[in-house]
C-alpha positions in Angstrom: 4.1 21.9 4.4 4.3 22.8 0.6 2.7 25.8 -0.9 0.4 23.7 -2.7 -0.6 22.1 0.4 -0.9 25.5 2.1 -3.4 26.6 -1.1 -5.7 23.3 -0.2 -5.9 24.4 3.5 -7.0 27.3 2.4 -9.3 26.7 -0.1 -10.6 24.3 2.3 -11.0 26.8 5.2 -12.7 29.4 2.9 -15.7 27.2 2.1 -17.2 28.4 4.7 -16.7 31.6 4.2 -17.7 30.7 0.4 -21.4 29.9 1.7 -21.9 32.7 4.4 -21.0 34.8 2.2 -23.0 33.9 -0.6 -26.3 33.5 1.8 -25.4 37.5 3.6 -24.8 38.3 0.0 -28.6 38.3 -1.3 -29.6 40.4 1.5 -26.3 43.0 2.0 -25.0 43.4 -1.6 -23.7 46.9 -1.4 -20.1 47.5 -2.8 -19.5 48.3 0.6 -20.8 45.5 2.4 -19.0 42.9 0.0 -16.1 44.7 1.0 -17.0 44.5 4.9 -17.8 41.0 5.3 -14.9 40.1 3.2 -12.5 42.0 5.0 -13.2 40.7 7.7 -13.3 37.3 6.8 -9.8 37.3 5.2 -8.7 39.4 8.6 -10.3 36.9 10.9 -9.6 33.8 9.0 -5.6 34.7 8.8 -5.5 36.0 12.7 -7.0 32.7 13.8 -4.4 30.6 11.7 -1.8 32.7 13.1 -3.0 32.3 16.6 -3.8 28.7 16.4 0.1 28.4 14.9 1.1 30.4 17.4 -0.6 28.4 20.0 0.0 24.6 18.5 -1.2 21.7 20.6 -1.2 23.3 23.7 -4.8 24.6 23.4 -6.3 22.1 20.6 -7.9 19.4 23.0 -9.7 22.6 25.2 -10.9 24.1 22.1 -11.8 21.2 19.7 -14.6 20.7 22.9 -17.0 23.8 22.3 -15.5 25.0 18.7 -18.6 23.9 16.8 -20.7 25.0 19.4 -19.7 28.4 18.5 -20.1 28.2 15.0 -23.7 26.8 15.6 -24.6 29.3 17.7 -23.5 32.3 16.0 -24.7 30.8 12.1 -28.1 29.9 14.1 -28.9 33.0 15.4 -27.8 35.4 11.9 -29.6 32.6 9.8 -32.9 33.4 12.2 -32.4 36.8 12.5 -32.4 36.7 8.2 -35.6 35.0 8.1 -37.7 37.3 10.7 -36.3 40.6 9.1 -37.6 39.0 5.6 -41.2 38.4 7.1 -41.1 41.6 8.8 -39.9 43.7 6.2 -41.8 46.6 5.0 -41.7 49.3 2.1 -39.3 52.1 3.3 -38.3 50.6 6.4 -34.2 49.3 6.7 -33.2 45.5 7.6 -30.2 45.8 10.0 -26.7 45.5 7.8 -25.5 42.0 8.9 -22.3 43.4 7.7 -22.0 45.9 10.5 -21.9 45.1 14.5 -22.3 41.7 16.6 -23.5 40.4 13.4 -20.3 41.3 11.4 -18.6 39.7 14.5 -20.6 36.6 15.1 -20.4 35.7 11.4 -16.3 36.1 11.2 -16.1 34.2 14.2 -18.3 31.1 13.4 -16.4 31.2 9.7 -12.7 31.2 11.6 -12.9 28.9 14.3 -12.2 26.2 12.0 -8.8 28.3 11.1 -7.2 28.1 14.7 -8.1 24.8 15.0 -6.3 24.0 12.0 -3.5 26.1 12.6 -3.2 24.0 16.3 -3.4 21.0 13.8 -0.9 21.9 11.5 1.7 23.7 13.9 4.0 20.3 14.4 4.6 20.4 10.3 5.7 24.3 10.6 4.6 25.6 7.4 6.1 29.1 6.5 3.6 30.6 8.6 3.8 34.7 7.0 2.8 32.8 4.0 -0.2 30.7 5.4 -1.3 33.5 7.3 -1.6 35.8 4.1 -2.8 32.7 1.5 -5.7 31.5 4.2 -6.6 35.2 4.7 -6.9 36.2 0.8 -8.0 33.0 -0.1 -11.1 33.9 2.5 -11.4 37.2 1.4 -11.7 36.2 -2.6 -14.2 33.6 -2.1 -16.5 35.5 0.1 -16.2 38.4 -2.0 -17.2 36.3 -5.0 -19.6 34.7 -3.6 -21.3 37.7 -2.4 -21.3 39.0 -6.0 -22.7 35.7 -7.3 -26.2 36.0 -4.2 -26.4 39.9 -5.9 -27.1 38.3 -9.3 -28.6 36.0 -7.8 -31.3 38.4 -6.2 -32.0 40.1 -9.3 -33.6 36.9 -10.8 -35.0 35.1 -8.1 -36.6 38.1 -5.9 -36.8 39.0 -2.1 -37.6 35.8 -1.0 -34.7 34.4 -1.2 -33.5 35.6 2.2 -35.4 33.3 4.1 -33.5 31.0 1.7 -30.3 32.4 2.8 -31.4 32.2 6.5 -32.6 28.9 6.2 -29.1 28.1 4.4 -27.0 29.8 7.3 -28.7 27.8 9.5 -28.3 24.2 7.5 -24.5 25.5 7.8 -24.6 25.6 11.2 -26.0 22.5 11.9 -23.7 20.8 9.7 -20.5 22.3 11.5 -22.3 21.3 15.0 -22.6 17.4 13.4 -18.9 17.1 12.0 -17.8 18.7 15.3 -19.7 16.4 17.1 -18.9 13.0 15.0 -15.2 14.2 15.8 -15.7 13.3 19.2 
């Protein structure tokens, strides 16, 4: 694979992470939660195209079977999580940081699994794989980052509401990862 090819894989993996991002990003905006969530995007995003590089065909068929089912799950339950905390929320009382615990972990996963499943996919061209691993992961980490700063702005104009926009949004994501992963079957 060429570097420019390499670039479209990962712009195309970070989408993704481009849209959670920007839907966690109108209710955890904090310097240090952009920085959280896209840390860990980046990290999780370049460990799963290592692993699924690492791991080529030998794995792809086992987890091309539930991949999407993940992703569904884990968008599902965040996205519906969002939405209750919003109707529950009141004056002087904390929402739970979705940057922070299983939340942190269910959202990385369900934004890489695609990642190790291209990285399986991609293994029989062998692209330089230090320089995948680091372009996928940055290229993760930028967009989330940016689109977390886009929902902050965001926020400011359009009010508290729109977290059961986000949560409604993370869960539209899901879906649609559970249909393509379906219709790939």
């Amino acid at each position: 694979m060429s570097p420019v090819e390499i670039l479209l894989l990962s712009i195309a993996l970070a989408a993704d992470a481009f849209s959670v991002g920007s839907a966690v990003g109108f209710q955890s905006h904090a310097p240090r939660q952009i920085f959280r969530l896209s840390w860990h995007f980046g990290l999780f995003q370049a460990l799963m195209i290592w692993l699924g590089l690492s791991l080529g065909d030998a794995l792809l068929s086992e987890i091309a079977l539930w991949d999407h089912w993940v992703a569904w799950l884990c968008l599902c339950l965040i996205g519906i999580k969002m939405i209750t905390e919003a109707f529950r929320r009141v004056p002087g009382i904390r929402v739970r940081d979705s940057t922070r615990g299983l939340s942190l972990l269910g959202l990385s996963l369900s934004v890489s699994i695609d990642a190790l499943a291209a990285g399986m996919g991609i293994a029989a061209l062998p692209p330089p794989v230090l320089l995948t691993v680091i372009l996928v992961g940055f290229t993760s980490l930028a967009a989330t980052w940016i689109s977390m700063l886009i929902a902050r702005k965001l926020k400011q104009w359009v009010g508290r509401s729109c977290e059961v926009g986000a949560g409604i949004i993370l869960i539209l994501i899901g879906f649609q990862i559970l249909m393509r992963g379906l219709q790939a079957r």
